[in-house]
N, C-alpha and C positions, 0 to 999 in steps of 0.2 A: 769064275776066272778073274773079275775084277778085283774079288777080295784077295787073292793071289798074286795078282801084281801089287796092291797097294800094302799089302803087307811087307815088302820088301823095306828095309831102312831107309834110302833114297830113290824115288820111282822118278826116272825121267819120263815126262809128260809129252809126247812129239805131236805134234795134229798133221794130220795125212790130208783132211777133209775139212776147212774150216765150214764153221757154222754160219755161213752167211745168208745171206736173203736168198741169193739166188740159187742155192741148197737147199732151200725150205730150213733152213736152221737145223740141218742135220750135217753133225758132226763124225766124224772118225778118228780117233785116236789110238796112235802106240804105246804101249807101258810098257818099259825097260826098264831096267836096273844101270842105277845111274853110278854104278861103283864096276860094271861090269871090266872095263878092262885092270880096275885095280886089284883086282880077283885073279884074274886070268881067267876069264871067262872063254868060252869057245866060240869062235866066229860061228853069227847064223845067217849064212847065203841067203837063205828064204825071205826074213824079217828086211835085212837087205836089199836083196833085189826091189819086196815090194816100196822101201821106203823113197829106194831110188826114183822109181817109177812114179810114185807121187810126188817128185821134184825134190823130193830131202835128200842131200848129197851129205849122205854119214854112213857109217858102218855099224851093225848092231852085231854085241857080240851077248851070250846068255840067250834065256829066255825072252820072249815077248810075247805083251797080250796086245790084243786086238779089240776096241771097243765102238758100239757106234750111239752118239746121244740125244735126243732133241735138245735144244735151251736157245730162250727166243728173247730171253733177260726175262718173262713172266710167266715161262713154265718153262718145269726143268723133265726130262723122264729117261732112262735109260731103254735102249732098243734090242733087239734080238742081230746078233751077227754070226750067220751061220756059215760052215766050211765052201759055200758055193762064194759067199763072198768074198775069202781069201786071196781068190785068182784074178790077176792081175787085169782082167775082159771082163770084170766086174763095174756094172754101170758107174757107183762111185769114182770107182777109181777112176774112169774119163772126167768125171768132174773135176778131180783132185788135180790131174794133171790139167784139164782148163786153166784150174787156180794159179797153178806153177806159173802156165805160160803168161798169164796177164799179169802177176806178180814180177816176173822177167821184165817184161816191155816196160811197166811203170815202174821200176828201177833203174831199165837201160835211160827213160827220157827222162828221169829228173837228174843222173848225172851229165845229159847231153845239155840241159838248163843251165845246170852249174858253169859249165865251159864255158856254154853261151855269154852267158850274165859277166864272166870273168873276164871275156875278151871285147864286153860292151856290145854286146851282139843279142837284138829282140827277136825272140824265135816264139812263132805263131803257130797253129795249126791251119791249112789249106781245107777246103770243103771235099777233097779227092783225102785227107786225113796225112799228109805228105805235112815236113816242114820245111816252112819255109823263114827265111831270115830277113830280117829289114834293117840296113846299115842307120837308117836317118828315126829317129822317134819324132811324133806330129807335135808340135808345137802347140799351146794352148792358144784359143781365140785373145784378141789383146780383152781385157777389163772383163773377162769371163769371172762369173760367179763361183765362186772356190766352190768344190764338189768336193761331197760327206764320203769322209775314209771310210771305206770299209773294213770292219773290225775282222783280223787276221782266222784263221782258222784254228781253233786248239792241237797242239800237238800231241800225238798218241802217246802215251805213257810208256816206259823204259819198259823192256820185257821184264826182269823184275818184277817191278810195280804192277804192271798188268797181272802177272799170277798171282799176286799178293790180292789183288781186288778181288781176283777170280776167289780165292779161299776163303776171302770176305763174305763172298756172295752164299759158300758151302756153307759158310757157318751160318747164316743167318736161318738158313734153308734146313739147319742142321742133319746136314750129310757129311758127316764127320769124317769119312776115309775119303772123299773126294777134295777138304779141305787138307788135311795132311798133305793127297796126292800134290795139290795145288801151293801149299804152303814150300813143299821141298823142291817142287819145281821155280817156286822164284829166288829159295837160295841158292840153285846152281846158277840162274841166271843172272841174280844182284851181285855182280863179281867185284863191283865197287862203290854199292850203295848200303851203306852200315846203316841208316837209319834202314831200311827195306828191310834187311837181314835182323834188326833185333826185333821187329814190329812181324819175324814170320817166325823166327826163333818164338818169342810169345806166344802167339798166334796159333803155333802147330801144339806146344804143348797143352792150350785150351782144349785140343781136338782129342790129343791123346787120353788127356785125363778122359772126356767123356766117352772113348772107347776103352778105358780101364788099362790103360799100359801106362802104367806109372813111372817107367825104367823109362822109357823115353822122355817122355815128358818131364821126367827130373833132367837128364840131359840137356836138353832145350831149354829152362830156367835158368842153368846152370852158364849156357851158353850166354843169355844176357847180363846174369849178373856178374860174369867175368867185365866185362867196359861199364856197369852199371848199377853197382851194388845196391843202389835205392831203389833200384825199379821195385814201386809197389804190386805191381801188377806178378812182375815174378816171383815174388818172393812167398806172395800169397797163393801162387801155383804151385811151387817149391813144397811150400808147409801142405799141400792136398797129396802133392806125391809122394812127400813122406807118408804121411798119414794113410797112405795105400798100401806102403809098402812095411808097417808095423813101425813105425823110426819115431811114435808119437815127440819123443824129448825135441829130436830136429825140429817135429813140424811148430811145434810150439816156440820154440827160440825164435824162427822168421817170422812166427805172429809177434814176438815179443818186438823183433827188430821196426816193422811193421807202426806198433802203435809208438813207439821210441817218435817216428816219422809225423806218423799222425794219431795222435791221441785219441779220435775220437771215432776210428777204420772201424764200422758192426762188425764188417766180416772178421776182422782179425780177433776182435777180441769175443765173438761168439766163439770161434775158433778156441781160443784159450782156454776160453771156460769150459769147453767140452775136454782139452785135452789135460788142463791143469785146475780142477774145480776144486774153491779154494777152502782149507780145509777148517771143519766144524770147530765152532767156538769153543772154549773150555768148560766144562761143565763147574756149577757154580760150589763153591766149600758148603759141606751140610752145616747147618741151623746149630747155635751149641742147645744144649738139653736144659732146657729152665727147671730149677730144683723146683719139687713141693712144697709147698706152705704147712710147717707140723701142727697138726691139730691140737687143741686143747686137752682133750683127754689123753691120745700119748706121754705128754710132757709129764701128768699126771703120773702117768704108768710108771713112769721111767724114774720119778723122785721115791714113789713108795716101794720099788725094787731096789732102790741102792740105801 
């Protein structure tokens, strides 16, 4: 089923279930086709309703798969999801909608901070977990010892970017159709991060080469060196897909472009030399024929006959 959805050109990636701790790092994810209404796909009630219910407020229209996976960052494994688990009284899916609701509440209170902070107003938590507001902030003691900043918290990475690492992650693991999946999910979601978008455009065509779909993976090279005609990285993906696809003359011209860049690229010019191997020296002109030396008695021969 998974290679079913990810076979699709653009697979939207949804999580129903994140993998959190308090999940045992088991996850749930929807695969959809992320082209579905440009198709005209057919509304699906079903995919629908459940996504509803898991807190995703979208509409799926097409098919959808259903997947479930351990990954803890140090093991990765995919799980069995059988038709009892579809249904919406399915243990997970209490979990899922758990997630929703604490996801809700820590988005209702960080934009009630925001107000706060904007109207000068310190808003606390109460031990009853109620808030509470305090007009006056405490005054430091006088000739108090400066107190060590606490260094801020890192900010979670753009969804974009977050898939992008996630694909990162497939590849290194080399799970190559989990990376594609991952790679096309942070270009629907990088809507205005170009550097994201050329580093998953790359990125997804490394995955396709090693699944042998050469036709994409030309795409997606093709897609960077449209803002980027030097990218080495693509160009030497370019010349593999050609070379997948019988176009040897192409693949060798982006080798050639390639060493133009850097003269001294192994891959590129291993590359060449297998496509353009250069051709045998001339063989050398024959030797001229060194006359005889006439003997003595011939010369003889030859005076008493004439």
């Amino acid at each position: 089923m998974l290679e079913a959805a990810t076979s699709m050109q653009l697979v939207e990636n949804i999580s129903l279930l994140s993998n959190s701790r308090e999940a045992g790092f088991v996850g749930v994810n929807m695969y959809t086709d992320d082209h579905a209404q440009a198709k005209q796909l057919s509304y699906n009630p079903r995919a629908t309703s459940l996504a509803n219910t898991c807190g995703k407020s979208l509409q799926v229209n097409g098919d959808a798969f259903l997947g479930r996976i351990f990954d803890n960052e140090d093991h990765f494994a995919r799980m069995d999801f059988s038709m009892a688990d579809m249904s919406s009284s399915a243990p997970w899916v209490a979990q899922a909608i758990e997630q929703a609701y604490k996801r809700e509440k820590a988005d209702n209170m960080k934009d009630f901070r925001k107000i706060a902070a904007a109207s000068g107003v310190t808003v606390v938590n109460s031990g009853a977990g109620s808030i509470t507001e305090r007009q006056e902030e405490p005054q430091p003691p006088p000739q108090s010892k400066p107190q060590p900043q606490s260094k801020p918290l890192p900010m979670p990475p753009p969804p974009g970017e977050a898939a992008k690492q996630r694909g990162n992650a497939a590849v290194q693991r080399g799970d190559w159709k989990v990376a594609v999946a991952e790679y096309s999910q942070a270009l629907v979601q990088a809507t205005s991060e170009g550097r994201v978008k050329a580093a998953a455009h790359n990125n997804r065509a490394l995955a396709h080469l090693k699944l042998g779909q050469w036709s994409e993976a030309l795409a997606d090279c093709n897609q960077v060196l449209a803002t980027d005609s030097g990218n080495v990285k693509a160009l030497l993906r370019r010349a593999a897909a050609y070379e997948g696809l019988g176009q040897r003359e192409a693949a060798a011209d982006d080798c050639e472009v390639v060493l133009q860049a850097e003269a001294y690229n192994k891959e590129a010019a291993a590359v060449l030399l297998r496509l353009r191997p250069p051709a045998p020296p001339p063989a050398p002109p024959p030797a001229p024929q060194a006359l005889a030396p006439e003997r003595e008695g011939d010369t003889e021969a030859m005076s008493e006959g004439a």
